[in-house]
KEDRENLO-984423 format. One record per residue (C-alpha): residue number from 0; x, y, z. Coordinates in steps of 0.25 Angstrom, whole numbers, plus 5000, padded with zeros to 4 digits. Each point is the difference from the previous one (the first is absolute). Layout:
BEGIN
<NUM <X Y Z>>
...
//
This chain:
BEGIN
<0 <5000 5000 5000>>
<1 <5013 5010 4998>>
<2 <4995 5007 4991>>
<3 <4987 5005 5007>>
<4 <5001 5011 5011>>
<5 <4996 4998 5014>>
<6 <4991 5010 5008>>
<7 <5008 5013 5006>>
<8 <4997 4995 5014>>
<9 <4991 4987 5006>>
<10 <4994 4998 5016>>
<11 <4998 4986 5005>>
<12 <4989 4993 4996>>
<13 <4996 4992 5013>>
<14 <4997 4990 4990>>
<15 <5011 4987 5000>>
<16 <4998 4998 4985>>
<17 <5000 5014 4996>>
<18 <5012 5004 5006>>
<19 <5003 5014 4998>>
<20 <4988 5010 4992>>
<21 <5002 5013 4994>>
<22 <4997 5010 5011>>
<23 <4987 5006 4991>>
<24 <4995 4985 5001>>
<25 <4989 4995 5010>>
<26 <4998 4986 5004>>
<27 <4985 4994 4999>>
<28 <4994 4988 5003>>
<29 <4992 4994 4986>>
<30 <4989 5004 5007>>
<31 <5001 5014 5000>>
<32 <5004 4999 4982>>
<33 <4987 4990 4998>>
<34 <4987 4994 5004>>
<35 <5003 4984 5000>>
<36 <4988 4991 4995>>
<37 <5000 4984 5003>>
<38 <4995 4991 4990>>
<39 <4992 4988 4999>>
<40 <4996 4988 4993>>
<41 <4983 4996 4994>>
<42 <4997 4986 5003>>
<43 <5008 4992 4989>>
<44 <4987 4990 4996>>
<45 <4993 5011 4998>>
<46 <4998 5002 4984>>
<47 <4992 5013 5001>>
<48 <5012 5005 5008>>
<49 <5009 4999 4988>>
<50 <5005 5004 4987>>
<51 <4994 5015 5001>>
<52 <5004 5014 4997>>
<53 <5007 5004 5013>>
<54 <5017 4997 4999>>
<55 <5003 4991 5013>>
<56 <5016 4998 5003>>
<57 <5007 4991 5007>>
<58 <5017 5000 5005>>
<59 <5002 4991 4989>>
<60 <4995 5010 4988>>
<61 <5010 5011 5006>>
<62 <5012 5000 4994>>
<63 <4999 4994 4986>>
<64 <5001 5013 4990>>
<65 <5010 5007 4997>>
<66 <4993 5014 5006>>
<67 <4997 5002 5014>>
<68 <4983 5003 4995>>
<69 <4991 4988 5002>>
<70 <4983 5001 4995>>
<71 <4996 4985 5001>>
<72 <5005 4988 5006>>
<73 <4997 4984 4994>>
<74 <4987 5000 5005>>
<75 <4988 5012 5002>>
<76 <4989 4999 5008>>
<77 <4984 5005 5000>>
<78 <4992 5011 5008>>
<79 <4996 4989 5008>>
<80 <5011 4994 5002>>
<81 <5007 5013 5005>>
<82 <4987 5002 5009>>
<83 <5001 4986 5006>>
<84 <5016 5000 5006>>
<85 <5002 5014 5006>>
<86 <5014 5003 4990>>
<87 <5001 5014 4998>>
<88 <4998 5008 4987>>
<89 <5013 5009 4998>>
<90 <5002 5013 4989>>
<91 <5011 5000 4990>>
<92 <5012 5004 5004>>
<93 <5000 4990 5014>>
<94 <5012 4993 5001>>
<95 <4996 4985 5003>>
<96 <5011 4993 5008>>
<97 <5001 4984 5003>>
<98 <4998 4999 5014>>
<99 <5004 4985 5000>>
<100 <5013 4992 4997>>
<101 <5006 5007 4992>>
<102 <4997 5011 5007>>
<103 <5003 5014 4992>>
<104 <4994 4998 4986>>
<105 <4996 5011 4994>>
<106 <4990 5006 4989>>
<107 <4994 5015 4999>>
<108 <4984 4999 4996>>
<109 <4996 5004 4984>>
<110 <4987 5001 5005>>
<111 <4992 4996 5011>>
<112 <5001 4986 5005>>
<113 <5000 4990 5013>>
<114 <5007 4991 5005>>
<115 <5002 4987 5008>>
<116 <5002 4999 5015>>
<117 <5016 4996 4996>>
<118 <5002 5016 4995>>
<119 <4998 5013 5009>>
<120 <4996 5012 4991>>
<121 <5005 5013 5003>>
<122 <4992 5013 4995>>
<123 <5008 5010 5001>>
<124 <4999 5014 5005>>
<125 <5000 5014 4996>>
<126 <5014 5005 5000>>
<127 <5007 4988 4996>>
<128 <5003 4994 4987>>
<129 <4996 4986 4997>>
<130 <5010 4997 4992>>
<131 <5010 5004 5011>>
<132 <4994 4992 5010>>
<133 <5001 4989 4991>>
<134 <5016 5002 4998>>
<135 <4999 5001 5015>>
<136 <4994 4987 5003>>
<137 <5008 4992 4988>>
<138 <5013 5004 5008>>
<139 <4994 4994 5013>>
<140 <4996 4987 4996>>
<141 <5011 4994 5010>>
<142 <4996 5008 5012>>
<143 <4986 4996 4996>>
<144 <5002 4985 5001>>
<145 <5008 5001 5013>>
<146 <4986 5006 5006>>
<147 <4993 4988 4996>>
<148 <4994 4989 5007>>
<149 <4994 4987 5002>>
<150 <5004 4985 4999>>
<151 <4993 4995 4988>>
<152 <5006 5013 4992>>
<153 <5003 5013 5003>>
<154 <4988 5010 5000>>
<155 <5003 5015 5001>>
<156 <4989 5006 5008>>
<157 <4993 5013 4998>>
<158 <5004 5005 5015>>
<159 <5015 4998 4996>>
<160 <4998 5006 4985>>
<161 <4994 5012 5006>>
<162 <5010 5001 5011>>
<163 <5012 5002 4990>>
<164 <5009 5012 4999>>
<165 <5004 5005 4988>>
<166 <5007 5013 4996>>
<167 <4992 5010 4993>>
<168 <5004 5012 4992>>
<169 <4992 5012 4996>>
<170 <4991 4998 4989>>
<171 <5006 5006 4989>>
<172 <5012 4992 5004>>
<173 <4993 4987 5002>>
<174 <4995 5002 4984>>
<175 <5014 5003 4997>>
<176 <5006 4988 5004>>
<177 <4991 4992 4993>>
<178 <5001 5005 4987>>
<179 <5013 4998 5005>>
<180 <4999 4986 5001>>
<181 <4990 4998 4988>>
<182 <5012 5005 4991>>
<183 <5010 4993 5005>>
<184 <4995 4987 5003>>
<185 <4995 5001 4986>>
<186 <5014 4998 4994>>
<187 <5005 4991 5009>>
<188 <4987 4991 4998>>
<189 <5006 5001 4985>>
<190 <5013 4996 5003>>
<191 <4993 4988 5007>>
<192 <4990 4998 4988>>
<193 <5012 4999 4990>>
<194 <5009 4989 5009>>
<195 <4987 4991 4999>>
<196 <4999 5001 4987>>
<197 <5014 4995 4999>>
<198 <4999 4991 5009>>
<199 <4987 4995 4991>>
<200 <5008 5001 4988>>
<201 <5012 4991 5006>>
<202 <4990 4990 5004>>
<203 <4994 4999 4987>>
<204 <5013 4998 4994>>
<205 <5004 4991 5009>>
<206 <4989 4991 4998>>
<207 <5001 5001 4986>>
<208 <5014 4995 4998>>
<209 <4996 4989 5009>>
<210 <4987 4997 4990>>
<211 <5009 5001 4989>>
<212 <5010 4989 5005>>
<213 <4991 4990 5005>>
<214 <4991 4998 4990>>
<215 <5012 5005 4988>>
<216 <5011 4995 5005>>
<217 <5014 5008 4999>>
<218 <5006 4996 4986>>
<219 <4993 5009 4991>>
<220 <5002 4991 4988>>
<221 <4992 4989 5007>>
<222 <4992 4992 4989>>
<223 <4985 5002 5004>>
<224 <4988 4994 5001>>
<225 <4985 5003 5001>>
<226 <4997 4998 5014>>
<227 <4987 4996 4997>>
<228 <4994 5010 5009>>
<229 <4996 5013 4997>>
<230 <5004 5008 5010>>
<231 <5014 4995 5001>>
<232 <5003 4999 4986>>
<233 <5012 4994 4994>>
<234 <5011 4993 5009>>
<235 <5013 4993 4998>>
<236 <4998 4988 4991>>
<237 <5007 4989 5008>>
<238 <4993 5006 5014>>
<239 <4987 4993 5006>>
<240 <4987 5007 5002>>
<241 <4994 4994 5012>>
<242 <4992 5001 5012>>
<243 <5006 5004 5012>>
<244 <4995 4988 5009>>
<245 <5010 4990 4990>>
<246 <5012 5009 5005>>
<247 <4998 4998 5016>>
<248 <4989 4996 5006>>
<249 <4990 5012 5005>>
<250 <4992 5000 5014>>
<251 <4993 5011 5008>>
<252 <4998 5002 5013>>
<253 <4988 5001 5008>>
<254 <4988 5008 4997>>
<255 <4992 5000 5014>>
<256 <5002 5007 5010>>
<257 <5005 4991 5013>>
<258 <4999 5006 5013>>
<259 <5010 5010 5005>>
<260 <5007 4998 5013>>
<261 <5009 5006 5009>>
<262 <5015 4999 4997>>
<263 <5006 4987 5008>>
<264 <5010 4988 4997>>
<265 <4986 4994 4997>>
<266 <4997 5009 4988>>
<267 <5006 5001 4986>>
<268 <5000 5013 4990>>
<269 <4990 5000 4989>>
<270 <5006 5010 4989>>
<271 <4990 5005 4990>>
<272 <5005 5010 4987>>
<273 <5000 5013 5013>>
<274 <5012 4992 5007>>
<275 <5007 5002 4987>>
<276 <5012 5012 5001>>
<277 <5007 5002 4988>>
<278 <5008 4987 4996>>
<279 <4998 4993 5014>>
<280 <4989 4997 5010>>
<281 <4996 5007 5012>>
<282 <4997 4996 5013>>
<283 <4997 5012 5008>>
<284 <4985 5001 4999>>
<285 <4997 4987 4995>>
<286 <4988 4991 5005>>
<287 <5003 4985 5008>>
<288 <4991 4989 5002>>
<289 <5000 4987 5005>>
<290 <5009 4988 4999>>
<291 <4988 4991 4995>>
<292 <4996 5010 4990>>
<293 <5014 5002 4995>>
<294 <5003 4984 4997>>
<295 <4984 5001 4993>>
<296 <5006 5012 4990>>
<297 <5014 4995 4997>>
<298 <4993 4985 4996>>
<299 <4997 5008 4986>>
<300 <5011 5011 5001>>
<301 <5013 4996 5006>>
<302 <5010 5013 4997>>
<303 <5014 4998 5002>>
<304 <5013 5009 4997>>
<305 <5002 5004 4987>>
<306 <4985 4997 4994>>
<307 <4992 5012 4994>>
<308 <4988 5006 5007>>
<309 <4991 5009 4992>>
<310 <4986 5008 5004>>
<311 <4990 4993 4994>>
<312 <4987 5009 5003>>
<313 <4999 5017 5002>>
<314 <5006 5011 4997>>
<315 <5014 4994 4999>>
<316 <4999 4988 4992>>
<317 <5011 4996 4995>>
<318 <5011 5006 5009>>
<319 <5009 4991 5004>>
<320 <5012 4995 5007>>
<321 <5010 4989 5001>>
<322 <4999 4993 5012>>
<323 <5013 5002 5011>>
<324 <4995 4999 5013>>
<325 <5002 4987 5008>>
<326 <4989 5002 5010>>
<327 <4987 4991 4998>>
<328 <4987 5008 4996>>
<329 <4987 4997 4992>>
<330 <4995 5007 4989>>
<331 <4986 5007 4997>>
<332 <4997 5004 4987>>
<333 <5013 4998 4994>>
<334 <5006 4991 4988>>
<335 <5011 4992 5003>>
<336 <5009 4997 4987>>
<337 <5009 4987 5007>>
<338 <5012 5005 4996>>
<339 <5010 4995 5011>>
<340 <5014 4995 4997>>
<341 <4998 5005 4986>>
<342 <5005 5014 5001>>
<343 <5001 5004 4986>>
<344 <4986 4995 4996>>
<345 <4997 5009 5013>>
<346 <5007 5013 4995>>
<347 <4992 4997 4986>>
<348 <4988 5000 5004>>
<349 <5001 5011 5007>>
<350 <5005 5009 4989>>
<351 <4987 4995 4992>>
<352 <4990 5003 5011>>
<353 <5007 5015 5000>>
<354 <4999 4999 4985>>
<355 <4987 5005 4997>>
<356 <4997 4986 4994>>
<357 <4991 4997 5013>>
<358 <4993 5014 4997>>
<359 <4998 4997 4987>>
<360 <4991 4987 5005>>
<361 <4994 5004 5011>>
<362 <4993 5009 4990>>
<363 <4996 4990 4991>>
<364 <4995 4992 5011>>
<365 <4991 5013 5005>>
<366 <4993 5000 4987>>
<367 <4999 5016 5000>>
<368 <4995 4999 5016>>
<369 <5007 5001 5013>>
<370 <5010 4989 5004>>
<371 <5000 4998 5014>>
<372 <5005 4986 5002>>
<373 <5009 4991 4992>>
<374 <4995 4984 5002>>
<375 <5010 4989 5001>>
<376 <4995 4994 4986>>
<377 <5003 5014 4995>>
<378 <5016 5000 5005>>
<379 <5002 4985 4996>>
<380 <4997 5007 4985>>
<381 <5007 5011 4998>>
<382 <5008 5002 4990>>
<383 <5015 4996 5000>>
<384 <5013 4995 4993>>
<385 <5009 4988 5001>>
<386 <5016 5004 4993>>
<387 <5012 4995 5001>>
<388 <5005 5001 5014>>
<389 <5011 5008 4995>>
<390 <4993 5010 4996>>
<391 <4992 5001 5011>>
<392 <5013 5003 5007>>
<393 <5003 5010 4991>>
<394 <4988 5009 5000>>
<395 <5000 4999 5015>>
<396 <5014 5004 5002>>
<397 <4996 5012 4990>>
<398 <4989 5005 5007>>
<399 <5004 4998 5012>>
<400 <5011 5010 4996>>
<401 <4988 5009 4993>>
<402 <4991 5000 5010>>
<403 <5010 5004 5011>>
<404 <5005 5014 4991>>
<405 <4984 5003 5001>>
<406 <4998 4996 5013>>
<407 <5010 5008 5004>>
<408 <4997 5011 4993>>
<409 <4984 4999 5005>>
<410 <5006 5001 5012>>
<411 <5007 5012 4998>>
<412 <4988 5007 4996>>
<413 <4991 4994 5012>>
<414 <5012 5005 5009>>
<415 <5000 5015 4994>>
<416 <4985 4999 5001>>
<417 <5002 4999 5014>>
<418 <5010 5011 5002>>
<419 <4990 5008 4992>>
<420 <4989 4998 5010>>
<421 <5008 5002 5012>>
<422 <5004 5014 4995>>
<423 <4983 5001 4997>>
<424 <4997 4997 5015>>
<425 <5012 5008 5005>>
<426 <4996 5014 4994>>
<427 <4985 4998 5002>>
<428 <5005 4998 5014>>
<429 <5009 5011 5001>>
<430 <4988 5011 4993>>
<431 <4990 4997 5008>>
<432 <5008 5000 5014>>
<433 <5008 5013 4997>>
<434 <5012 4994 4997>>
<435 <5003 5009 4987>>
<436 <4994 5011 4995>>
<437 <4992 5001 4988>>
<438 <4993 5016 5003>>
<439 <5006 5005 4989>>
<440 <5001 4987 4990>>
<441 <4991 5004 4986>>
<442 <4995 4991 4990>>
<443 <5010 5000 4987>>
<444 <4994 5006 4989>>
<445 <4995 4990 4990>>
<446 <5011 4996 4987>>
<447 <4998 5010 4989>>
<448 <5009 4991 4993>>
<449 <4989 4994 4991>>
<450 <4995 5015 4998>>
<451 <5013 5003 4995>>
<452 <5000 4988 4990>>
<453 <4987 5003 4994>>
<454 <5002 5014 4998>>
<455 <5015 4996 4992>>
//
């Protein structure tokens, strides 16, 4: 922040997280800036509660866009459904904050709206700026969620809401610092947007030089062959085009739900695609059950080091990962490719299920609808090849390499993505506490450059 100024002189805030204040600043509980509504819940049964014209938000709609406004949330509900639960109706401009775990999400109101009981919403007063406020409140989602409590999840309460100090310019000062904010957060957000967009472009390539060799091959002068298939195309002419199932054998795990018990030396994880972490398997939150339940699930899905798991249902089909934990688990709605003491084979199958080979089938399965779940009979099916081993070791020792120049350029992007977002939260922190001085910062004046062009 070198290259804001500070304030001339500051006082002491009384306020732990405040620190010092500029000495024209006061200290106010979010009582004194806003009136605070709770929200609530119709009868969820209740057909004639639902589906009508009133926008009714919940924690899990804030956050989503790329703007701090929100107007509707995934669901709306009817004059009699607002009539029949007690939420509060709130004017544009109220800043609607998730009360619950996460505590601190944030949206500003396009127009009027209520919420759930998991948000507060704050309608602010005359004399401040919503937007200011809002900036406020986004550099305080820490402090917020230490004020939390409860034992199921933490719950921010109105008392404690209303009860926390913030500083508090003048406000011509307060409209200031937003616009301020609005402007600078604006490029950064930019900078943000165009690392993503790298990062996609990367991925893209990545999974299209993958594509490439494992249904191409790597010698470019490779007699071909028509596949058979119309979506794959041509292939080389001394591979095989065969089903998955003929290559290794293909289970899947469970797809009840046993009973869930306490962790003990007489409980066993069951990991489902969520326990996935990148390229290994998590076990901080996973879910344990019984011994007898576990010896029922592993009957028809035995995993061991070095086979292949793969989500088999949801939002994540297909992400997969090569299996390196020696602890015993089950699986839930999981694929198991039996892979062990076959490492090559494993590292193959892999590269095709990050392929888009998988996407590709998965679509034709959907026939144009949503694909939510992948059957056992379906992954036995999929399309794969048999080649020489030789050139199986090839292509993997190529994209091995490959894919680790665009992982770690990936990485390099998430990472400046990271940094970027730190200096975000760092001077919407430092504006809204006093930290630097923006009194006399103005707006640049808008590129003539254009202009310039047209007029040559």
């Amino acid at each position: 922040m070198s290259k804001y100024q500070a304030y001339p002189e500051y006082k002491n805030s009384g306020v732990e997280w405040l620190e010092n204040i500029p000495v024209s600043w006061n200290v106010l509980p979010i009582k004194r800036l806003s009136k605070i509504f709770n929200g609530s819940t119709p009868k969820s049964g209740e057909k004639l509660y639902w589906d009508g014209d009133i926008a009714w938000i919940t924690p899990a709609d804030l956050g989503k866009s790329t703007t701090p406004y929100i107007a509707i949330g995934s669901k709306s509900i009817t004059e009699e459904g607002y009539k029949s639960c007690g939420t509060s109706l709130v004017p544009k401009n109220s800043i609607i904050l998730s009360s619950r775990a996460p505590i601190g999400t944030l949206g500003i109101a396009l127009n009027q709206l209520c919420t759930n009981q998991g948000c507060k919403s704050l309608v602010v007063k005359k004399r401040f700026i919503p937007k200011f406020i809002y900036y406020v409140l986004l550099s305080s989602s820490a402090q917020l969620n230490l004020l939390g409590r409860g034992t199921t999840f933490l719950e921010l309460s109105s008392e404690e809401l209303a009860s926390y100090k913030v500083g508090t310019p003048t406000e011509n000062e307060q409209e200031k610092i937003a616009n301020f904010l609005d402007h600078e957060t604006a490029k950064i957000d930019t900078l943000i947007e165009k690392q993503q967009q790298l990062i996609k472009l990367l991925k893209e390539k990545r999974q299209a030089v993958i594509s490439h060799a494992v249904t191409k091959g790597l010698n470019p002068n490779a007699p071909m062959r028509d596949s058979g298939i119309e979506w794959l195309g041509e292939v080389p002419i001394h591979w095989s085009v065969v089903p998955i199932k003929r290559i290794c054998e293909v289970k899947d795990g469970t797809h009840d739900t046993p009973k869930y018990v306490d962790r003990t030396d007489e409980s066993l994880p069951l990991i489902t695609s969520k326990d996935f972490n990148g390229d290994s398997i998590s076990f901080d939150n996973v879910k344990y059950i019984s011994i007898e339940d576990h010896a029922e699930i592993i009957k028809r899905s035995n995993t061991e080091v070095g086979d292949i798991l793969m989500s088999m249902i949801g939002g994540n089909i297909g992400k997969a990962l090569i299996v390196r934990e020696t602890a015993e688990f089950s699986i839930k709605n999981v694929a198991l490719f039996k892979t062990v003491n076959n490492e090559k084979l494993a590292k193959y199958i892999l590269l095709y299920l990050q392929s888009g080979l998988l996407d590709v089938q998965i679509s034709l399965l959907s026939r144009g609808g949503a694909q939510g779940f992948l059957s056992l009979g379906d992954l036995r099916n999929l399309v794969f090849f048999k080649l020489p081993e030789n050139e199986l070791n090839d292509i993997i020792e190529f994209l091995s390499k490959r894919a680790i120049k665009y992982d770690n350029l990936i990485k390099k992007a998430v990472s400046a993505i990271k940094i970027i977002q730190e200096r975000r939260t760092a001077l919407i922190s430092a504006a809204v506490t006093g930290k630097i001085d923006v009194r006399k910062w103005q707006a640049p004046e808008p590129s003539n450059k254009n202009n310039k062009e047209v007029a040559a």
